[in-house]
N, C-alpha and C positions, 0 to 999 in steps of 0.2 A: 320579161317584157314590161313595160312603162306604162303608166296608164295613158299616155298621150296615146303610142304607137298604136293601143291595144282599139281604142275609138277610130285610129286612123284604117286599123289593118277591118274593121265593122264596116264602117262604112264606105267602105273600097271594095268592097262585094258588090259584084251586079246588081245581086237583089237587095240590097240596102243602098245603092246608092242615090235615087231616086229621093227617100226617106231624108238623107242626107242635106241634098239638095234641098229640100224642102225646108229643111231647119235651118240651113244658113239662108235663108230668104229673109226668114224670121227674125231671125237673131239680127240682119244688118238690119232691117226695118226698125228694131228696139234700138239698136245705136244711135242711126238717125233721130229718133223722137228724144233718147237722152241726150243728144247732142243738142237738139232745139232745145231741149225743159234746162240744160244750164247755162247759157245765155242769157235765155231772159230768165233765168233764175239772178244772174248775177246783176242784170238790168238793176230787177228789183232791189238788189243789195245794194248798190250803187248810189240808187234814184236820189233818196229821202238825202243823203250826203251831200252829195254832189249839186244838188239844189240850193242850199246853203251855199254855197261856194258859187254861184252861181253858172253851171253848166245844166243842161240837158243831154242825157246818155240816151242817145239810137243805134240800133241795131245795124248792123254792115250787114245788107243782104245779096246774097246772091244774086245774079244776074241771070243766071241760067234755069234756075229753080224757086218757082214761087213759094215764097211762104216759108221761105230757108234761113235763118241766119246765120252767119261767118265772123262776126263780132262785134265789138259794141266801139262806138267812137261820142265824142263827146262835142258838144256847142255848145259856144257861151249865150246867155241872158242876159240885155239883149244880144240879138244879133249882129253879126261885125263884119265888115266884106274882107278884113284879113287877122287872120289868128293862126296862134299855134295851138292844138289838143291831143290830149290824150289818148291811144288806140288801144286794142284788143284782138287780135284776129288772129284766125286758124289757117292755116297753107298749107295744098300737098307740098310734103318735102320728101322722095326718096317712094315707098311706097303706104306712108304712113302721114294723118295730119297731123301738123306741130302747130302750138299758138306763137305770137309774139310778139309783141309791143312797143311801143315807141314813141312818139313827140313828130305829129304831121302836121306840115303844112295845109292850110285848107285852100287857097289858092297858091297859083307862082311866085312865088316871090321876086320882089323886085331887087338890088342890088343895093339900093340904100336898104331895103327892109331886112335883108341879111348881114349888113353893118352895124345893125344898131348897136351899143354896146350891151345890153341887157340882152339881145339877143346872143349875141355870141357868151355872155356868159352862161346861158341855159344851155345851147353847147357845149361848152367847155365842160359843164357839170353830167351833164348825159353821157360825153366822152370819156370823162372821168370813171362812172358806171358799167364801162365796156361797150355804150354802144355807138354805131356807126352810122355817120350822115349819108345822105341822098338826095337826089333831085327834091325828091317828094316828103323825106324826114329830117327833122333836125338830128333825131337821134333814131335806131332802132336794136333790136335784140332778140334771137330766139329763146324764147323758156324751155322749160322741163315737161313743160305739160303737155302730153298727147292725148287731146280729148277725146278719141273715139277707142284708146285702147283699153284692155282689159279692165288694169290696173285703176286706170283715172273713173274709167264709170262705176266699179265697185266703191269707190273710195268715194263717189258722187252719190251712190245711193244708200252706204253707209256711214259718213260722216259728211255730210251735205255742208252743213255750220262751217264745220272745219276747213275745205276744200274754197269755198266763197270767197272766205276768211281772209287766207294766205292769197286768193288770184287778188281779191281786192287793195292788202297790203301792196300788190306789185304796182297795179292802175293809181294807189296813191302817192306812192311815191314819185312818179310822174307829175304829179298837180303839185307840187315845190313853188315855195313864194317867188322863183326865179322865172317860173311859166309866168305865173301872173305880174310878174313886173313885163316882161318881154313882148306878154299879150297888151299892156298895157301902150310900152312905147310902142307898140305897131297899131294902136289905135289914132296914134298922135300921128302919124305921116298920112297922107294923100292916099288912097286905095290902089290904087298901081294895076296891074294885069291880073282880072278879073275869071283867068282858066279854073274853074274848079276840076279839082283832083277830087273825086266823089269816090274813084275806085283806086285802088292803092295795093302793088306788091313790092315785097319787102328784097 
């Protein structure tokens, strides 16, 4: 017998199951709180860069749940009523959460603002990446990382550095001179249709 089966066939007993119960209250509770502590862990990792460059990294919060975050997105300095940015975010997919990332619109886009040449080439370069347009993204993609599973929280609380490291490598590759030209000519058109897209699934 397995040592999986041998915990399952424990507490699959009447009288342990209660015990059971109790411990997995626990254990999702710890998830949760490591699922908020690498967020804005990664906030953090993010900030000091990302400033330089001129963006501010916020938090994508739930809507359902105070005080939750779901991933991080980025505005530029100053403020623009149209740009493209950088995302980060977690989705139920199946029965488990997956991050994934992408290049959003912050409002609708208008039809010359999706013309532009410099925009479409940040496209073209996204696409090139593997990933796929939307109403709402120029570009998007699922990663590998399942933040609330076993594997990704051991590897969070044992190689913290490293884990940051590699999600950040992703978010910068995203921020390519091609954003910032694309964000640029869309600063040069007329502001167009003012809907913000505040909440965004992929």
């Amino acid at each position: 017998m397995d040592e999986t089966q041998a915990v399952l066939d424990f507490f699959g007993k009447p009288e342990n199951l209660g015990l059971g119960l109790a411990i997995t209250e626990l254990i999702d509770q710890k998830r949760t709180l490591l699922n908020q502590q690498f967020w804005q862990s990664l906030q953090q990792h993010l900030a000091a860069a990302e400033q330089e460059r001129g963006w501010r990294i916020l938090p994508t919060e739930d809507r359902n749940t105070a005080d939750t975050w779901l991933g991080l997105h980025a505005a530029p300095q100053p403020a623009a009523s149209q740009f493209l940015a950088p995302m980060l975010e977690q989705q139920l997919l199946g029965e488990q959460l997956r991050i994934y990332y992408g290049v959003m619109w912050h409002t609708e886009p208008t039809p010359a603002q999706q013309a532009l040449p410099a925009v479409l080439e940040l496209s073209r370069q996204l696409q090139a990446q593997g990933m796929r347009p939307n109403a709402r993204f120029l570009g998007w993609q699922w990663s590998l990382w399942f933040p609330r599973r076993r594997d990704f929280l051991l590897r969070y609380q044992q190689q913290p550095e490293s884990l940051l490291q590699e999600v950040a490598q992703r978010w910068y590759s995203l921020c390519a001179p091609a954003l910032l030209d694309a964000n640029a000519a869309l600063s040069s058109l007329p502001a167009g249709n003012v809907l913000t897209l505040a909440r965004h699934t992929a």
